[in-house]
C-alpha positions, 0 to 999 in steps of 0.5 A: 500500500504504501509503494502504491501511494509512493508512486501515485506521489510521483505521478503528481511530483512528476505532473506539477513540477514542470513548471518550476524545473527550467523556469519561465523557459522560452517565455522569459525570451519573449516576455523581454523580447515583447514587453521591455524591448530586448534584443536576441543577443541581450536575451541570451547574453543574460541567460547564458550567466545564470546557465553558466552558474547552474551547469558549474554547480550541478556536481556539487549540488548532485553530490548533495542529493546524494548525500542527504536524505531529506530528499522531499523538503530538498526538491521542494525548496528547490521549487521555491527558489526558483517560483520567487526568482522568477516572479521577481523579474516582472518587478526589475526587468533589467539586464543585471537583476535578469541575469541575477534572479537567473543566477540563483534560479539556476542553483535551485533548477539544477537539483529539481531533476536529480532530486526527482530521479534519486527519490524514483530509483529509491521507491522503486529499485534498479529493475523497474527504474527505466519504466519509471524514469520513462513515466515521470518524463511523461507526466513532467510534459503532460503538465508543460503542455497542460499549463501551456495549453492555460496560457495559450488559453488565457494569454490574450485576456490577461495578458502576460503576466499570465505566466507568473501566476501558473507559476505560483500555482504549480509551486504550491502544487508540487510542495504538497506532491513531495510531502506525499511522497511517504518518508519510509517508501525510499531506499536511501542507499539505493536513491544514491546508486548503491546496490540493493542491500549494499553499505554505504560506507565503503570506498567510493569513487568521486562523480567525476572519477567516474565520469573519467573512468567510464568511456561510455559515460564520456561518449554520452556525455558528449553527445547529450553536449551536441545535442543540446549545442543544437537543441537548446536555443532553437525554441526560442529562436522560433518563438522569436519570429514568430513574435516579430512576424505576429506582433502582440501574439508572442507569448501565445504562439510560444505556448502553441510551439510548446504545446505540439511539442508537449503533445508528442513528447508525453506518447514518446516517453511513454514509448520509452517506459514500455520498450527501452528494456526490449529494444535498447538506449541506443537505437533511441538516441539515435532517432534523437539526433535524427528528428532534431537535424530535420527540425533545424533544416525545415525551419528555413523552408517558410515563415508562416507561422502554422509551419513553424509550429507544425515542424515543433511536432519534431522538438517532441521526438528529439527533446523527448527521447533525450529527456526520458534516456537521460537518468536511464543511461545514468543508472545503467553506467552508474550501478554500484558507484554510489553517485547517481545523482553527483553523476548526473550532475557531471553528465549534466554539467557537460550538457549544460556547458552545450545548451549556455553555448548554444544560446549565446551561439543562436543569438549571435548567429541570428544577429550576424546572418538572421534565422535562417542560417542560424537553424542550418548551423544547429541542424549541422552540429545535431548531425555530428552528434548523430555521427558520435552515437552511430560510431562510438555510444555502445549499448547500455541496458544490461551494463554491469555494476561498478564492483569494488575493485573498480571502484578503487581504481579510480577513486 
């Protein structure tokens, strides 16, 4: 009964907090782009500096939700922190309080999802954690595409400012999802990437001595960093022409691109909790990177706007995909080390090294030549990433666990 109830908190942590996982996300850009004038190059200059704070300290902050078993109030604060600095930017939008409230939101965004996935592993063990991670990725985008279906729906009768109040809402919605969750349903040693059963004062090895030991784990970290190289600014860089093509619809076009992108990522997730263990993390990832250099490329073949957002459909395949195999590929590597969550913020710390370059790249790039060679450019480096998976990532379901000689050898 009470794993029952464990897994039904899940489903509702999973739903609610997507809105506070990345923040105001792509709403941020056309909300400064809209209502305050900025420019595409200012607007990822002043993300890019909250990125940079977040990826930096993604393995310290993993290292910690390893560490502490607090793991509910953890994840709910986390939420807090990033609900407040996001509700501050109506009241100082300026490029330096921006830049700021993206600093401290970042320190908190980045805890969100390791949190999320050490408590998962902890309820329901290594056997059946891809299916979970597979269901959590498909709540987490029901509840994107449901709230931006509200702001969509809402938007040109309220206005903007919309989007701060969902915000609030998921907020209170996703605190009383973790004090759900009951406290004795987690396995502790298991929630951090220790084997069932196992001590947890043995040696360990550090995060990154795992990363650095394991060559699959390097080849997935640097393919998730092209990924992301190519994938994080491309929506809003389309929500950006979209805005200026439609002027005074900005932020409800941005909640459409969304929504069909939240409309196929809930069934493809779902897809990923049903048949990675039949079929494997590598044909998978590869169809990632495949969906993702079509997206860039059909983006420059027309400006209208139901294009534009029909080719969003493809953003639900790639971001998906990537997002559901992302804590499974982990785990698989991880099993035994005793840092899940350090690990993930090590994998992650590389892939978000990609998307804050990817920002400052895509706006630069649109400043220099406009939109169009800016989404060829980002198809491009998606190809390469595809090349990286296709030659070098092996297959990972069944990866056997760290034992403690190696554990030693790189520690």
């Amino acid at each position: 009964m009470q794993q029952r109830g464990a897994e039904r908190a899940l489903d509702a942590l999973s739903f609610s907090v997507s809105d506070a996982r990345y923040g105001l996300g792509a709403y941020l850009g056309i909300y400064l782009l809209a209502e305050h004038g900025w420019d595409p190059a200012s607007i990822g200059a002043a993300l890019s500096i909250g990125m940079l704070t977040g990826l930096a300290s993604q393995a310290p902050l993993g290292a910690l939700v390893d560490a502490v078993q607090a793991k509910r109030a953890l994840i709910a604060g986390a939420v807090v922190v990033m609900t407040a600095t996001c509700l501050v930017i109506p009241l100082a939008p300026q490029f330096w309080s921006v830049a700021l409230a993206g600093l401290v939101g970042a320190l908190a965004g980045v805890t969100i999802g390791p949190t999320l996935a050490a408590i998962s592993l902890g309820v329901v063990g290594p056997a059946r954690f891809a299916r979970r991670a597979g269901r959590n990725e498909a709540l987490f985008h029901l509840g994107d595409g449901a709230i931006s279906l509200a702001i969509l729906l809402t938007a040109p009768f309220f206005g903007n400012s919309v989007v701060f109040w969902f915000m609030g809402f998921t907020a209170v919605a996703s605190i009383a999802a973790a004090a759900a969750v009951p406290a004795g349903a987690i396995d502790h040693a298991v929630a951090r990437g220790l084997l069932p059963g196992e001590v947890t004062n043995a040696a360990q090895p550090t995060a990154w001595r795992v990363l650095l030991g394991s060559r699959p784990l390097l080849i997935f970290a640097a393919c998730g960093a092209l990924f992301h190289l190519a994938n994080a600014s491309m929506l809003g860089l389309v929500s950006q022409k979209l805005a200026l093509g439609n002027l005074g619809q900005g932020i409800a076009l941005t909640a459409a691109s969304a929504i069909v992108a939240q409309a196929v990522m809930v069934p493809v997730a779902a897809l990923v909790a049903a048949r990675v263990d039949a079929w494997g993390r590598k044909p998978l990832l590869l169809a990632a990177f495949i969906a993702l250099v079509l997206r860039g490329t059909l983006f420059t073949l027309s400006d209208e706007r139901a294009w534009l957002i029909g080719v969003q459909l493809l953003d639900g395949v790639g971001a998906g995909l990537i997002g559901a195999l992302f804590p499974i590929v982990v785990a698989d590597l991880t099993r035994g080390s005793g840092h899940f969550a350090a690990a993930q913020g090590v994998v992650g710390t590389l892939h978000g090294i990609g998307s804050m370059m990817s920002m400052v790249l895509g706006g630069g790039l649109v400043v220099w030549a406009g939109y169009d060679t800016a989404f060829l450019v980002l198809a491009s480096i998606a190809a390469l990433g595809g090349i990286l998976v296709w030659s070098a990532m092996p297959e990972t379901r069944g990866a056997p666990a760290m034992d403690r000689t190696e554990a030693k050898s790189i520690a």
